[in-house]
N, C-alpha and C positions, 0 to 999 in steps of 0.2 A: 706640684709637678716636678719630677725628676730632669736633671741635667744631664745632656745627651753632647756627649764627645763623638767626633767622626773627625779620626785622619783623613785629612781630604788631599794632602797632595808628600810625597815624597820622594826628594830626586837623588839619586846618587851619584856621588862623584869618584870613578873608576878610574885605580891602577894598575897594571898589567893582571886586569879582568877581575878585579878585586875592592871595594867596598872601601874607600877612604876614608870619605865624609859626606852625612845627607843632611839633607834640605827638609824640613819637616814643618808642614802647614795641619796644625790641627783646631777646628772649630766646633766651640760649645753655643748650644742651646737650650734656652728654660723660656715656660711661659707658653702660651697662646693669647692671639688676639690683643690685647690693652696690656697684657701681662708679657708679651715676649720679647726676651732680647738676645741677642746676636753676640757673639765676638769671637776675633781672628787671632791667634797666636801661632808666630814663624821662631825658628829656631835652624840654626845650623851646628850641627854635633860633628867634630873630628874624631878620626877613632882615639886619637892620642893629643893632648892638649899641651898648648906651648909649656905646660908647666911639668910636664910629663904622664899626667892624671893619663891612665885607659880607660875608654869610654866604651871601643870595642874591639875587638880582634875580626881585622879585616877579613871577608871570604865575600863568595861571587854573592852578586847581588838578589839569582835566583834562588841564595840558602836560605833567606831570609823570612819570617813570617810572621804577621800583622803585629803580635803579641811581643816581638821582639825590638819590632818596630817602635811600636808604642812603651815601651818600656824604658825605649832611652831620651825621651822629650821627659820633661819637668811639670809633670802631669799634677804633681801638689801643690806645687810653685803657682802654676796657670790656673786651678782648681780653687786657691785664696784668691788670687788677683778676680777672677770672676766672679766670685763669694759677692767678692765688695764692689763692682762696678754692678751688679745687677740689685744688689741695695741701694745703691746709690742714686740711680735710675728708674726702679722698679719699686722697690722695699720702701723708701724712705726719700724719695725725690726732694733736693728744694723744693720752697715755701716762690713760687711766682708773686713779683714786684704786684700789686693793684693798684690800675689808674682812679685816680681822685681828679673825675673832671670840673668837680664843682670848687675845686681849689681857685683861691681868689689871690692876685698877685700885689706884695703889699706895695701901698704908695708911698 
């Protein structure tokens, strides 16, 4: 089964009517039933990073579209990170402790 991305939340933080920095909640899904799992990645992107990096060139919030949107989250970054927690959980879980109740405690 294929891994299903949906930005689910993204907020903008506006300067005289223009596009600073957002807020960006996007979650993936894989599996059905015994096989599915979940998880949440937030990110907040300035258009310009204290270290000078551009990330975007501010404009109104309405210029904006999904594909643009999605383009500045760390979609490879979050795409290994879920790689490996749904192996880890799903793929290849720990081994669960078993109780040995007929264990006898020595004298």
């Amino acid at each position: 089964m294929a891994v299903t991305k949906t930005l689910t939340g993204a907020i903008p933080y506006n300067l005289d009517s223009k596009v600073q920095q957002w807020s960006f909640t996007m979650q993936y899904e894989e599996g059905a039933d015994a096989t599915y799992y979940t998880s949440t990645f937030n990110i907040f992107i300035p258009a310009t990073d204290p270290d000078g990096t551009v990330n975007f060139t501010p404009k109104a919030e309405a210029s904006w579209t999904l594909a643009q949107l999605t383009a500045l989250c760390p979609v490879s970054q979050w795409d290994n990170v879920f790689a490996s927690q749904y192996d880890s959980v799903i793929t290849n879980p720990p081994d669960d402790p078993v109780p040995d109740p007929s264990y006898v405690i020595p004298s």
